[in-house]
Structure formats: C-alpha cells, structure tokens
Residue frames as qw, qx, qy, qz and C-alpha x, y, z in Angstrom:
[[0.572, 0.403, -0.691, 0.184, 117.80, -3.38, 22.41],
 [0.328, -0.561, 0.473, -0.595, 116.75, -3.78, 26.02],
 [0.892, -0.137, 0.288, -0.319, 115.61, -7.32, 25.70],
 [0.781, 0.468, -0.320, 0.261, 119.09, -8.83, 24.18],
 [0.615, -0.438, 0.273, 0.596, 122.51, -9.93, 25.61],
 [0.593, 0.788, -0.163, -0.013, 124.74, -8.32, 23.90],
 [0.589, -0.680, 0.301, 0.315, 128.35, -9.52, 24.85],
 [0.603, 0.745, -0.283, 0.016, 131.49, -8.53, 23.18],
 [0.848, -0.440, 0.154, 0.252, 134.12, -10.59, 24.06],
 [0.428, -0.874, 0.231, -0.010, 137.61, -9.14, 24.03],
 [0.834, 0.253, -0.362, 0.330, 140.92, -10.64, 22.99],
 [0.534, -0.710, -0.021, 0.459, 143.51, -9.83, 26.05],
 [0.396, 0.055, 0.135, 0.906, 146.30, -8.00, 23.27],
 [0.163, -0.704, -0.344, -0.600, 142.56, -5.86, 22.39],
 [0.430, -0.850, -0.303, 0.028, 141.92, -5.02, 25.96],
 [0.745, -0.362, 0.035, 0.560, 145.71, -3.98, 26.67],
 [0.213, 0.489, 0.319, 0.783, 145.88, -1.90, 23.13],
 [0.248, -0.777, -0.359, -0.454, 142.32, -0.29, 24.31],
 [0.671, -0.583, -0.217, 0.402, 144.47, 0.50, 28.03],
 [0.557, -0.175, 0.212, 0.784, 147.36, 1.94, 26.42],
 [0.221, 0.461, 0.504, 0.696, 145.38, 4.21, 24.46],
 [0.166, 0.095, 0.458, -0.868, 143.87, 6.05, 27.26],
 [0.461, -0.233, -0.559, -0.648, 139.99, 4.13, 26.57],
 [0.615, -0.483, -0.620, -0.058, 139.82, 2.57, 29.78],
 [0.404, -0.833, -0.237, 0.294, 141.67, 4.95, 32.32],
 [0.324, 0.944, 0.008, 0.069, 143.16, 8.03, 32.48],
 [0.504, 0.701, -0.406, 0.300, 146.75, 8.50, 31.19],
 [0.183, -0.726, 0.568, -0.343, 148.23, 8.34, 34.74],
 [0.716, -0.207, 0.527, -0.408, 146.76, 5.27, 35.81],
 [0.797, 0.421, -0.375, -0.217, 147.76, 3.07, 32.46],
 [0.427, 0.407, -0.759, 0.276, 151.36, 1.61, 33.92],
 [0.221, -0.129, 0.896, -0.364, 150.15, 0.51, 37.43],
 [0.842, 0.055, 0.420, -0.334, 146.79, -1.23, 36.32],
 [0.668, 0.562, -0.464, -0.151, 149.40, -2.52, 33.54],
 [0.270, 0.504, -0.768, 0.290, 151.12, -3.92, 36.37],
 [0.266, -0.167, 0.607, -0.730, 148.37, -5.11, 38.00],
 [0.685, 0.228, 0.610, -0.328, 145.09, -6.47, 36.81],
 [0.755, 0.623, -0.194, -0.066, 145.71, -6.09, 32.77],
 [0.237, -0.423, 0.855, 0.181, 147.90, -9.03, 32.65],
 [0.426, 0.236, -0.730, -0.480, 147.39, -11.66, 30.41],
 [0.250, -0.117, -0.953, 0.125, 146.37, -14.73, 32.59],
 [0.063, -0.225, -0.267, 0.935, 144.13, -12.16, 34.63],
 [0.500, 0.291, -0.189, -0.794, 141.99, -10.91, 31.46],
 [0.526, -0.035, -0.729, -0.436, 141.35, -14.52, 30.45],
 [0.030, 0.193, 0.742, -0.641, 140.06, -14.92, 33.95],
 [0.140, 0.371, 0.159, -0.904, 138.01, -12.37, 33.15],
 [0.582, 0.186, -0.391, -0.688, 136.60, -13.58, 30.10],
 [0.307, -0.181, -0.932, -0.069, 135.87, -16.80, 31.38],
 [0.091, 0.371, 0.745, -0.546, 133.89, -15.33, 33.98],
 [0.489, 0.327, -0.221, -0.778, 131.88, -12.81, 31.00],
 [0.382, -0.022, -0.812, -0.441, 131.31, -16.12, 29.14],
 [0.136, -0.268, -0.827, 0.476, 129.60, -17.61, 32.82],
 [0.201, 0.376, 0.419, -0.801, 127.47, -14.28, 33.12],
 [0.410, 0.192, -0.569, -0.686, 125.97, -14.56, 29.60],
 [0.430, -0.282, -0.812, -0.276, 124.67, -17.77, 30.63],
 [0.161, -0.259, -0.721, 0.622, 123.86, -16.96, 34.36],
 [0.288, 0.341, 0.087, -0.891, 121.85, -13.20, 32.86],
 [0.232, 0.036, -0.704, -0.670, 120.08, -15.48, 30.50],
 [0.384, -0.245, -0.857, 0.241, 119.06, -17.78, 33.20],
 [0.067, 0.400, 0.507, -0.760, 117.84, -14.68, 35.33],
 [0.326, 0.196, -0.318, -0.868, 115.80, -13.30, 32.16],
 [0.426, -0.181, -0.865, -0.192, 114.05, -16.69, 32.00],
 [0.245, -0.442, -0.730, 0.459, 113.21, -16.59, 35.72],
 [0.151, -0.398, -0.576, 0.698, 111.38, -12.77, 35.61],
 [0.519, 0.223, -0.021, -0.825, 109.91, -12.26, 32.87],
 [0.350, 0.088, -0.783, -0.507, 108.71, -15.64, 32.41],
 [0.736, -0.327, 0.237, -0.543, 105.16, -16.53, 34.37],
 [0.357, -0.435, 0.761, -0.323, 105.69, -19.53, 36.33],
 [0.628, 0.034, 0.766, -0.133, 103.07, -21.33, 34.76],
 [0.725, 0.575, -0.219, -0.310, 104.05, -21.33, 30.90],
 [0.956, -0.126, 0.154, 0.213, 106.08, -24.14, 29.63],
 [0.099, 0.732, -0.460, -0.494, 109.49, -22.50, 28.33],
 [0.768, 0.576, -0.256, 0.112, 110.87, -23.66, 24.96],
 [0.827, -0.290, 0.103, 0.471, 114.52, -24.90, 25.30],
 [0.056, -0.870, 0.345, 0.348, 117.32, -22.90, 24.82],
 [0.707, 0.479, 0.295, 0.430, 118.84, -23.26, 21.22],
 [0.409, -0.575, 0.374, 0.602, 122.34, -22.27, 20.27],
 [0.728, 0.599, 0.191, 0.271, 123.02, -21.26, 16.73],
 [0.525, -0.493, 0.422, 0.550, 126.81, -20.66, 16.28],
 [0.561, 0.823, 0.013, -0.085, 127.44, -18.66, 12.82],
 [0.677, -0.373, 0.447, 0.450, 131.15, -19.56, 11.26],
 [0.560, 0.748, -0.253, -0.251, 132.97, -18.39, 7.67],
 [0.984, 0.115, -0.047, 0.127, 135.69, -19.87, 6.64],
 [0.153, -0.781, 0.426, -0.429, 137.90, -17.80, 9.19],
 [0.775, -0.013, -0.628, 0.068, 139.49, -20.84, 10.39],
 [0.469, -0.025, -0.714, 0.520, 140.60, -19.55, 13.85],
 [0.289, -0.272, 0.213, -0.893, 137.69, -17.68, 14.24],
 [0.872, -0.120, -0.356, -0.315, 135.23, -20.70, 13.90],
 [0.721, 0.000, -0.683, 0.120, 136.78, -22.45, 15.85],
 [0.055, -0.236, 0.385, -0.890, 136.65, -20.06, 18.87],
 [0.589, -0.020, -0.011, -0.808, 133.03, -19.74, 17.88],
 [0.775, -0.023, -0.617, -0.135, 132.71, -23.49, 17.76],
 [0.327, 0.013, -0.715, 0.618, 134.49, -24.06, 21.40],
 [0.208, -0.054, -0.622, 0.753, 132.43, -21.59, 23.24],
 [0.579, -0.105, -0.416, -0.693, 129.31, -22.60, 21.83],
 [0.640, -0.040, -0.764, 0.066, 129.84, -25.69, 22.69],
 [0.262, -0.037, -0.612, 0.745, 130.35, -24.74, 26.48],
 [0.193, -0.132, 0.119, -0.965, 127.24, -22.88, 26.25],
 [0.667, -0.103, -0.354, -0.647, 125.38, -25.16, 25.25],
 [0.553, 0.127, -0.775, 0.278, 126.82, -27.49, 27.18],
 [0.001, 0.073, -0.658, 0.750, 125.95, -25.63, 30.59],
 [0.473, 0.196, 0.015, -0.859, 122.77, -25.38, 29.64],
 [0.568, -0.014, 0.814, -0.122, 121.98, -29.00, 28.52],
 [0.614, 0.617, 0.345, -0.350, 121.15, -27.98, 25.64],
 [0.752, 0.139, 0.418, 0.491, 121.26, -28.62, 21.54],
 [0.051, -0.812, 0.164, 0.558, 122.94, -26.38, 19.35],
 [0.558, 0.825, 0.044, -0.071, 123.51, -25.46, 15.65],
 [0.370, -0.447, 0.231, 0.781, 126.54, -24.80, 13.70],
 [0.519, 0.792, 0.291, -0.139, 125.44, -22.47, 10.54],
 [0.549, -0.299, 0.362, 0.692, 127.69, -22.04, 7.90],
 [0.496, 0.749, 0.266, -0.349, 126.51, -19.48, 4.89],
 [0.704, -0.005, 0.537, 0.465, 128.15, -20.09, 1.67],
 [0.274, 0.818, 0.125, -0.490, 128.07, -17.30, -0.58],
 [0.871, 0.489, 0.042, -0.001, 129.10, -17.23, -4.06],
 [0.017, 0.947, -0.264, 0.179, 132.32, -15.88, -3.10],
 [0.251, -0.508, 0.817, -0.106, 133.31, -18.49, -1.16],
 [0.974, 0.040, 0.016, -0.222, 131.94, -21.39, -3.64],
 [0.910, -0.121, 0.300, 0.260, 134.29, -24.36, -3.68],
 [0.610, 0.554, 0.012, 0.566, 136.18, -23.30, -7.19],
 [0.154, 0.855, 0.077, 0.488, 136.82, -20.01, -5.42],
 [0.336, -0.731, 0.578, -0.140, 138.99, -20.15, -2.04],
 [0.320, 0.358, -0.873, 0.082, 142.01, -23.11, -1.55],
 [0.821, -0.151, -0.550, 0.027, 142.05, -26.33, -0.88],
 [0.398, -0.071, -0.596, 0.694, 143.97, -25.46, 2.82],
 [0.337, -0.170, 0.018, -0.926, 140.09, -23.64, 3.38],
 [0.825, -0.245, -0.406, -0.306, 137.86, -26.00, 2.01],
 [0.555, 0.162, -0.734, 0.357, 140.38, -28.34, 4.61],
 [0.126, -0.023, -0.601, 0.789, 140.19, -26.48, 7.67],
 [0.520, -0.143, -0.244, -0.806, 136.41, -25.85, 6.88],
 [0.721, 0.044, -0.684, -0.103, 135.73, -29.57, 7.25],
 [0.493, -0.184, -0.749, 0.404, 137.32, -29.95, 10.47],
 [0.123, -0.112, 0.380, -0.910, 135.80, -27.35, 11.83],
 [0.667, -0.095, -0.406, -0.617, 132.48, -29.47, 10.81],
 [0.581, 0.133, -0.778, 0.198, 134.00, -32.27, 12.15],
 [0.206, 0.229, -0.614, 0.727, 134.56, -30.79, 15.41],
 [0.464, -0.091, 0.152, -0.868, 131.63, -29.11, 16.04],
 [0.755, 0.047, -0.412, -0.507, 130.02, -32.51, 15.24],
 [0.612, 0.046, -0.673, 0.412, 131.85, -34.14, 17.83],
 [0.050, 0.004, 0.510, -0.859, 131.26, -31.52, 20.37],
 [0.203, 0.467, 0.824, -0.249, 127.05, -32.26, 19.80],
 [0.387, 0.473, -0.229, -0.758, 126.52, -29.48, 16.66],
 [0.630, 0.551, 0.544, 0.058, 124.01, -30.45, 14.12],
 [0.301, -0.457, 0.360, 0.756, 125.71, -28.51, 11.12],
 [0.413, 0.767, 0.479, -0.111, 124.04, -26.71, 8.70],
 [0.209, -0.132, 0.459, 0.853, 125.71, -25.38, 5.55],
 [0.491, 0.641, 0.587, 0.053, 123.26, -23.48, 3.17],
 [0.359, 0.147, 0.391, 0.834, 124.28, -21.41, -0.10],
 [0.126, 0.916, 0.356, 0.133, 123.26, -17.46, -0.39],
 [0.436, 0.180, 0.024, 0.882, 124.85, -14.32, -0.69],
 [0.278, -0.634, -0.044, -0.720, 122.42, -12.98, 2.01],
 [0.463, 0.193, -0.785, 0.364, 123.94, -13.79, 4.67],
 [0.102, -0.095, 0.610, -0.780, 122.01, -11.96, 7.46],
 [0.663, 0.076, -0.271, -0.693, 118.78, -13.11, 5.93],
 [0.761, -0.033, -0.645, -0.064, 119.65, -16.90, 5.98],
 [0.259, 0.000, -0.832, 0.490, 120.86, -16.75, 9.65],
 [0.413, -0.063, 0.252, -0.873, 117.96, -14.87, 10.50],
 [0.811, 0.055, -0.328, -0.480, 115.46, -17.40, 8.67],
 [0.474, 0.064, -0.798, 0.368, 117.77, -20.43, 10.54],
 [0.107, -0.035, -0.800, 0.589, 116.98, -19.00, 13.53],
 [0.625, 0.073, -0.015, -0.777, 113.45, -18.67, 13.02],
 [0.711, -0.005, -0.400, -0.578, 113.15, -21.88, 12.02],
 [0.589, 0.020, -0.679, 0.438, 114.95, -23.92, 14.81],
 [0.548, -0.765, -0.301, -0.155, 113.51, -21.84, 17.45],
 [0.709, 0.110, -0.426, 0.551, 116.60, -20.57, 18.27],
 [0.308, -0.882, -0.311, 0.175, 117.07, -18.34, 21.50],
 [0.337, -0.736, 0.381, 0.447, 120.97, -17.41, 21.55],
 [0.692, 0.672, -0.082, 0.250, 123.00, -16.34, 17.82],
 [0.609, -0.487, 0.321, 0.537, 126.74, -16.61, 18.34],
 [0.617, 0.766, 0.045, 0.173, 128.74, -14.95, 16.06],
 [0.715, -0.031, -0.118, 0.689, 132.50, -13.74, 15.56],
 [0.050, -0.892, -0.118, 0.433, 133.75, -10.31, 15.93],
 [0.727, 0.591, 0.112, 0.331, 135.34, -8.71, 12.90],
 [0.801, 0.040, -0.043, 0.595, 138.18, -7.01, 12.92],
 [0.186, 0.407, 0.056, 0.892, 137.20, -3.58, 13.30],
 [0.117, -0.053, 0.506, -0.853, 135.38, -1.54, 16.35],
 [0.115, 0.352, 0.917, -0.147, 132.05, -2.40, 17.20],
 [0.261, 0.770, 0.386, -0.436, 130.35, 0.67, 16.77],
 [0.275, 0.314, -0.667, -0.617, 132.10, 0.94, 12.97],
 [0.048, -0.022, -0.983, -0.175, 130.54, -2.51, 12.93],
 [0.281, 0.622, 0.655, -0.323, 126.71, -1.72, 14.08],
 [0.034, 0.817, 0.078, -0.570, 126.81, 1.16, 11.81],
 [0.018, 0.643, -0.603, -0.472, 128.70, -0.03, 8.89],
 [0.078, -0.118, 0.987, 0.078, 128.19, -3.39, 8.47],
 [0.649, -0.087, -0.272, -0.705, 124.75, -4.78, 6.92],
 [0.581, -0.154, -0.789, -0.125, 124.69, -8.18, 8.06],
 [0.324, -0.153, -0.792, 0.494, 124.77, -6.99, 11.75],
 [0.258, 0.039, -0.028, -0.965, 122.92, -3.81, 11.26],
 [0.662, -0.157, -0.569, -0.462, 119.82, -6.53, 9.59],
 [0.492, -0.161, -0.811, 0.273, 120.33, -8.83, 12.45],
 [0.101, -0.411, -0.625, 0.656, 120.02, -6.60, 15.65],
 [0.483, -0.068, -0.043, -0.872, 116.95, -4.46, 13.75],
 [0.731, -0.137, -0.452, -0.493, 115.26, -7.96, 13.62],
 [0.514, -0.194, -0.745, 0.379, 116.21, -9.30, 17.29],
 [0.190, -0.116, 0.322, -0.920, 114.67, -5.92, 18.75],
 [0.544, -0.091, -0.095, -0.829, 111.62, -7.42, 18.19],
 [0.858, 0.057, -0.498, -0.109, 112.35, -10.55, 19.53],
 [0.761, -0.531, 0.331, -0.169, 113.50, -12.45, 22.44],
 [0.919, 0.290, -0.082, 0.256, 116.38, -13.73, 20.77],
 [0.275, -0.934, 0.138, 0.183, 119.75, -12.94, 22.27],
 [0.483, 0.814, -0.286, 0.148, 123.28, -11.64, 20.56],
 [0.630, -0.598, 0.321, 0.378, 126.80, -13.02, 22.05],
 [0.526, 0.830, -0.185, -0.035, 129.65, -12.04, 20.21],
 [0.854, -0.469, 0.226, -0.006, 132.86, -14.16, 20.30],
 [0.556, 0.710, -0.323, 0.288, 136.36, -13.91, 19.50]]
C-alpha cells in the first residue's frame, strides 16, 4: 500500500465522538482539548487543509519518483457516487475542487446495480440522483452511469480505461478497518491499486 494516498476524511461530530471515547487522548486530556482545538469551526479547518495535502503529496509523488525526462499523463479524477444523496454530493463538491486545483478533467461514475434499477428505489431518489448529475455536470464532470451488480469491478475497469490516477469514493458508515476487512468492493479495489499507481481518497 506504500504507493497510494489513502485519506480518510472525518466528519467533525466523528472526530469529537472518536475524542470522547478515549481514541485520540488519554481520559484526562479529553475536556481541555474539547475546549480547545476539537471545536467545530477548528476541525473543518482542519479538513480543508487534509483535502490541500492530498493534492500537495500527490504533487510531491509526481516530482520524485517521476524522471524528469518522461512526459507525465494528466491527472484524472474519477468520483464514485450511489444514490446516497448527501453523500454524492460531498463526493461531487470535493472532486470538483480537486480537480479543479489541478487543472484537470474528472469523471463522475455512477454503478447501477439491479437493486437500485429504476422500478426499485422512489421517485425522491431517482430525483436527487439527477441533480446530482446535473451538478457534477456543471462543475466540469463527464458522467458516467453504467449497469452491474459488480460494483468494484466496473469502477476498477472505468478507471483503467480513462487512465485515471485519483478514485474518490464515500465513506460508509462503519469503521474503516471493519470496512477494509469486511467489505468486498473496497477489499477488490485496494488489492488491485497495490499494483498500481493509482491513488485512494476517501470522502465524507
């Protein structure tokens, strides 16, 4: 995994929980860094600047292990979305921004699975689906819907064929290391980015 970002990105109520629990310091020290740097306005400081280093540590990875005189490929965004309306739409935004610093074009990938054909979730889905197409299409995504019920397969094969460098993705709802370990679609993904130069942000 040494040749991936990985970034997990944090909600501020998640960092604050993960405080109060004794995960980030010990028991004494919970109420003054509550009163102190784990504030709310603070942590989103904070995660604007994580979003910055993701692109900045990409940027340095370009510059030392790449010899001086190859041409690089561009940097390609592929932004993965369900039909988690306020997750997409995260995952839409701060694509966008990535790709944005970075001058570059970017994906949105939606994977349809039979689960979630039309007949089968509401109309106040399919809705918010849309605009999240919209959006992303406004913000300079090329949007790419395709139908399987292998999900880590099709993003994988996306980004293969688009040459992509950086896979965005949401975070689910449960711990990360339940989520490498548990989960197949991510489990498939980061066995088949070890062998690649393709890097992982996670966003939420």
């Amino acid at each position: 995994m040494a040749d991936e970002v990985v970034n997990i990105d944090l909600t501020a109520d998640e960092l604050v929980d993960r405080l109060k629990e004794g995960k980030i310091y010990d028991e004494k020290k919970i109420q003054q860094a509550l009163n102190n740097f784990f504030q709310a306005e603070r942590i989103l400081q904070l995660r604007e600047l994580a979003l910055r280093e993701v692109a900045n540590q990409v940027e340095r990875k370009i510059n030392t292990e790449v010899p001086k005189n190859i041409k690089l490929r561009p940097e390609l965004f592929l932004a993965c979305i369900s039909t988690n309306e306020e997750s997409a739409n995260i995952i839409i935004r701060k694509t966008a921004r990535l790709a944005s610093y970075y001058h570059s074009k970017w994906y949105l990938l939606y994977v349809q699975t039979s689960n979630e054909s039309s007949d089968k979730i509401n109309l106040a889905s399919q809705r918010h689906l849309i605009n999240n197409f919209k959006m992303a299409t406004q913000l300079g995504a090329e949007v790419l819907k395709v139908k399987s019920n292998n999900i880590a397969k099709t993003i994988w094969e996306t980004a293969d064929k688009y040459d992509i460098t950086t896979i965005c993705l949401g975070k689910p709802h449960f711990k990360f290391y339940q989520l490498v370990l548990k989960t197949a679609v991510f489990t498939q993904l980061l066995n088949k980015m070890s062998k690649t130069h393709i890097d992982l942000v996670i966003l939420s």
